[in-house]
C-alpha positions in Angstrom: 10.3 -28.4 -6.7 8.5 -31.7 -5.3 10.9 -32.1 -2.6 10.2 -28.0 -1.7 6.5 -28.9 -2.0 7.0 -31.6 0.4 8.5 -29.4 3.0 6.2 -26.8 2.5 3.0 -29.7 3.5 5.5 -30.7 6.8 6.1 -27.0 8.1 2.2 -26.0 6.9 1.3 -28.9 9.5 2.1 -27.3 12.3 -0.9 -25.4 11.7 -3.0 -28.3 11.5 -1.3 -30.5 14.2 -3.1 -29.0 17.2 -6.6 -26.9 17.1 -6.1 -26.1 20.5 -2.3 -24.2 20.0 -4.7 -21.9 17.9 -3.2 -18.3 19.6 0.1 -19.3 18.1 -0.7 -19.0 15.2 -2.9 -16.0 15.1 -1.3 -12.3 14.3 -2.3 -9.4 16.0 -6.1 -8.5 14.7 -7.3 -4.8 14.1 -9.9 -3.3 15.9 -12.9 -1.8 13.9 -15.5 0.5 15.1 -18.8 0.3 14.3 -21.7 2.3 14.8 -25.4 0.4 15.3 -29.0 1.7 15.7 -30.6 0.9 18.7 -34.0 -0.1 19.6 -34.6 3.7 20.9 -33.3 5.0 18.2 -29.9 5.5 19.4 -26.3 5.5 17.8 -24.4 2.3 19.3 -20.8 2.0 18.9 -19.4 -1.4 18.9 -15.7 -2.6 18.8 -14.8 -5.4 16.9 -12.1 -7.8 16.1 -10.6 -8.6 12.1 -8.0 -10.1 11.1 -5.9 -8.4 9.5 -3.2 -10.9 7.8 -3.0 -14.4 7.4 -2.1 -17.1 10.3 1.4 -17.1 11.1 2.5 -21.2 9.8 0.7 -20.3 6.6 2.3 -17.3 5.2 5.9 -18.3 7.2 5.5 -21.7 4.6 4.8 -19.3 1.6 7.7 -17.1 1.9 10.1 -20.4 2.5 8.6 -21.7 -0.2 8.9 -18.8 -2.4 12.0 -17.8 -1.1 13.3 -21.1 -2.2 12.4 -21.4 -5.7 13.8 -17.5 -6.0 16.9 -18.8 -5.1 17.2 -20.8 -8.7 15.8 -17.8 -11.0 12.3 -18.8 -11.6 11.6 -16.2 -14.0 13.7 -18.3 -16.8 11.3 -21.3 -15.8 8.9 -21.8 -17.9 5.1 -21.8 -17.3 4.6 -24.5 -17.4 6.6 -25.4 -13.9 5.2 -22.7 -12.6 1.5 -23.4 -12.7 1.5 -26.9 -11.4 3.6 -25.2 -8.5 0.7 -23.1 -7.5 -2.0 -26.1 -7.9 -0.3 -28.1 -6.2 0.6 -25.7 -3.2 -3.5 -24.5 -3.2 -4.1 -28.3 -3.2 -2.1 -28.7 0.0 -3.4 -25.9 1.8 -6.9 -27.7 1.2 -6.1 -30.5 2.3 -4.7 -29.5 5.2 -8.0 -27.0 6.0 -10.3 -30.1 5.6 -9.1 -32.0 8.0 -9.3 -28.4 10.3 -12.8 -27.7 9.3 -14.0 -31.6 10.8 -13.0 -30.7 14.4 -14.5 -28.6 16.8 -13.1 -24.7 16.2 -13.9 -21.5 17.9 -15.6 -18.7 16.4 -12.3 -16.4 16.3 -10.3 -19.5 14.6 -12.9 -20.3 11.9 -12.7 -16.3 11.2 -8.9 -16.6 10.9 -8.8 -19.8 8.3 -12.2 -18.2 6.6 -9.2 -15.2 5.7 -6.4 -17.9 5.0 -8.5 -19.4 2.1 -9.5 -15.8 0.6 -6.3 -15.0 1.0 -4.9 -18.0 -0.9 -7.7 -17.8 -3.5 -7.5 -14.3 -4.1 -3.3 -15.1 -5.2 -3.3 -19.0 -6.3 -6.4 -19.6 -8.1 -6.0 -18.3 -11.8 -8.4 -18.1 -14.1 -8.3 -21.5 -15.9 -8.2 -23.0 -12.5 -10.9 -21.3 -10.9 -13.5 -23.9 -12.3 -11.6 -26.4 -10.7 -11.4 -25.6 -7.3 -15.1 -24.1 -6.9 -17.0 -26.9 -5.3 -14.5 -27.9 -2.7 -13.3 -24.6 -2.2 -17.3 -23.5 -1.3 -17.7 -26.5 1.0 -14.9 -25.4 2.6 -15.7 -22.3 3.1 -19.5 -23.2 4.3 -17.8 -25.8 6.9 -16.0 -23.0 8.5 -19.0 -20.9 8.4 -20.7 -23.4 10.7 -18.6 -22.1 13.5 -19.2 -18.6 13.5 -22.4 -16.8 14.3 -24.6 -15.4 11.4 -25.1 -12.2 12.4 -21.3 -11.7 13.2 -20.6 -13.6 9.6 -22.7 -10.7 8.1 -20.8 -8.2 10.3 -17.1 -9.2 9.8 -17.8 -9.9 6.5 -17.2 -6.4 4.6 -14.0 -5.8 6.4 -12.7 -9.4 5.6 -12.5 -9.1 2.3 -10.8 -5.7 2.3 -8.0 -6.7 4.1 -7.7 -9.7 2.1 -7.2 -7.5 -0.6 -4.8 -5.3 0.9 -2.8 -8.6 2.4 -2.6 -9.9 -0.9 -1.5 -6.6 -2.4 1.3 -6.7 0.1 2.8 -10.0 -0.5 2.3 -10.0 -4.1 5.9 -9.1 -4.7 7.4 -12.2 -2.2 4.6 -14.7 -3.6 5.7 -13.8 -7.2 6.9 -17.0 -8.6 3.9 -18.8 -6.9 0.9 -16.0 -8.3 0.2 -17.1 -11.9 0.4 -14.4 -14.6 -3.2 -13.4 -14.5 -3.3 -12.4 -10.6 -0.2 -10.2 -10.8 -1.9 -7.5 -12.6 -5.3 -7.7 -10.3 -3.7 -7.9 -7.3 -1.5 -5.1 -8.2 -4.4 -2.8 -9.3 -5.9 -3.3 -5.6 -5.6 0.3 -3.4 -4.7 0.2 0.1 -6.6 2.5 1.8 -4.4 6.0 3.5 -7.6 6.1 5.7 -4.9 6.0 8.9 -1.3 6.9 9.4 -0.3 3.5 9.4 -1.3 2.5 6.1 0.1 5.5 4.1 3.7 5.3 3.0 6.3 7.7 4.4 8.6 8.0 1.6 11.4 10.0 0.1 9.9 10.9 -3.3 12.8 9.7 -5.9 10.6 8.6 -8.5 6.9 9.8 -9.4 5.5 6.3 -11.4 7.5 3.3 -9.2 6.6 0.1 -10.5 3.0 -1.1 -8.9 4.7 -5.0 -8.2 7.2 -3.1 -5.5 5.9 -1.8 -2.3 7.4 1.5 -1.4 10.0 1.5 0.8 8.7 2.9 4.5 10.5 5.6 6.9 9.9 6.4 10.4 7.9 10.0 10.8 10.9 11.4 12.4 13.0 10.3 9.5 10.5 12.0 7.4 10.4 15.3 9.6 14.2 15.6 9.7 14.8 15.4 5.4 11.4 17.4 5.0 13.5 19.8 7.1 16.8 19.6 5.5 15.3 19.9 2.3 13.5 22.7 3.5 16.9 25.0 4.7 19.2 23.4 1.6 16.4 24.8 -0.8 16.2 28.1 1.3 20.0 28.3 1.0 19.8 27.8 -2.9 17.0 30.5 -3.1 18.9 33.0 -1.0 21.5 34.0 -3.9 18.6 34.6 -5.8 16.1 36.8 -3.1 19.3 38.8 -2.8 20.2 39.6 -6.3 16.7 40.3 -6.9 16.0 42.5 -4.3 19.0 44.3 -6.1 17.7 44.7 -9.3 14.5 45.9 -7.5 16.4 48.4 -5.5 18.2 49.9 -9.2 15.3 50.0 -10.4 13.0 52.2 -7.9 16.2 54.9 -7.8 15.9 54.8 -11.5 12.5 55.5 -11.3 12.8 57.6 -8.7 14.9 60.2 -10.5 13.5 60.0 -14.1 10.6 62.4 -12.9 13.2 65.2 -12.0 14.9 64.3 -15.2 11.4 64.8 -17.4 10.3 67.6 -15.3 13.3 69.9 -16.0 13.4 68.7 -19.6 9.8 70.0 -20.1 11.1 72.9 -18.3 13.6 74.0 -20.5 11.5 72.9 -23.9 8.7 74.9 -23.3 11.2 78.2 -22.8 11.5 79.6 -26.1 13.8 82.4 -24.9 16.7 79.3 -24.2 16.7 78.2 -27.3 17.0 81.8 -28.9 19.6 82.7 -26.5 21.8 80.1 -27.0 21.7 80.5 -31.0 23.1 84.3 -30.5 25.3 83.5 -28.2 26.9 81.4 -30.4 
């Protein structure tokens, strides 16, 4: 695991080798819109710009990482190998972001590693660690800061931390070996919002409780259209037998009924005549 660790701090520093090579290692940000009160009193709507995962040479390092030590088993390591993995790779990724945070960074930058280190905290720092990590982890944080304006801080904020949540959420499953116990079950519990289409899963339903460490596996919305629809006619052709027989059963039963009045009216008929009773005794 050292010599993994050591290859993870070389590919990590490609994030760290040149400020300036920043847009390479940005992902595509969401747009958010906000709405502001003006100084007339009127509704302003503002665009803005969050990121919405982290930087590219940071979670490409994780998953080689991870992918790595998944490749010997690590779930018959004992925990003891496994938490020193994780300090040891949040220890890097410091490093590495101090010597960031001392040079000169744009605002959109800073606002990209401000999400790397929530992102990181939220899955590496457990609870017996957290102690640990809190000063330089805040005067990291309050370096990058610095860069970005406080108003805009106080804007971006609120939507930072959400998608934080819901990044972690989603790589939960490939970070597993690297997330101590403790984090698995919080991150887990975190729900990603179905506020767009995006977001929400298109799924065949096969199982109504899947396990919450999975992500559900996605299909297009044509996919989707397409089985709704052959579910749609297959069940149609299953209820057809049945329509059929029923209707009938129906139809038996309305000439039944149909004909049991004639049947009770002449009975009543012939009951209340005494003479055809009488007749037919002397006849016989």
């Amino acid at each position: 695991i050292s010599s993994k660790l050591s290859q993870f701090s070389t590919s990590l520093f490609s994030l760290t080798s040149s400020a300036g090579s920043f847009l390479t290692s940005l992902p595509a940000w969401d747009k958010v819109t906000i709405s502001e009160t003006g100084d007339s009193g009127q509704e302003i709507n503002s665009i803005i710009s969050i990121p919405p995962s982290p930087s590219l040479p940071l979670i490409t390092s994780l998953l080689s990482l991870a992918s790595t030590i998944h490749r010997s088993h690590p779930s018959s390591f004992p925990q003891s190998l496994l938490s020193p993995t994780s300090i040891k790779v949040f220890q890097t990724i410091l490093s590495h972001y101090s010597s960031l945070s001392s040079q000169t960074l744009t605002q959109n930058f800073s606002l990209q590693l401000l999400f790397d280190l929530h992102f990181t905290q939220t899955l590496l720092v457990s609870r017996d660690t957290k102690e640990q990590f809190s000063t330089i982890l805040s005067t990291l944080l309050s370096s990058l800061e610095t860069n970005i304006d406080p108003f805009d801080l106080s804007v971006f904020s609120p939507h930072l931390h959400s998608r934080v949540k819901k990044a972690a959420a989603r790589c939960v499953s490939g970070l597993g070996c690297l997330v101590p116990a403790d984090r698995v079950a919080i991150i887990s519990s975190y729900k990603i919002s179905t506020t767009t289409t995006q977001d929400s899963h298109n799924i065949l339903c096969v199982e109504p409780q899947p396990c919450p460490r999975f992500q559900l596996l996605p299909l297009s919305t044509a996919c989707v259209s397409k089985v709704s629809a052959k579910a749609a006619l297959s069940s149609a052709h299953l209820q057809l037998p049945l329509l059929v027989g029923q209707a009938a059963v129906d139809a038996k039963k309305t000439a039944a009924g149909s004909k049991s009045p004639v049947h009770q009216t002449a009975a009543s008929f012939f009951g209340s005549m005494p003479w055809f009773g009488t007749n037919s005794k002397q006849l016989d």
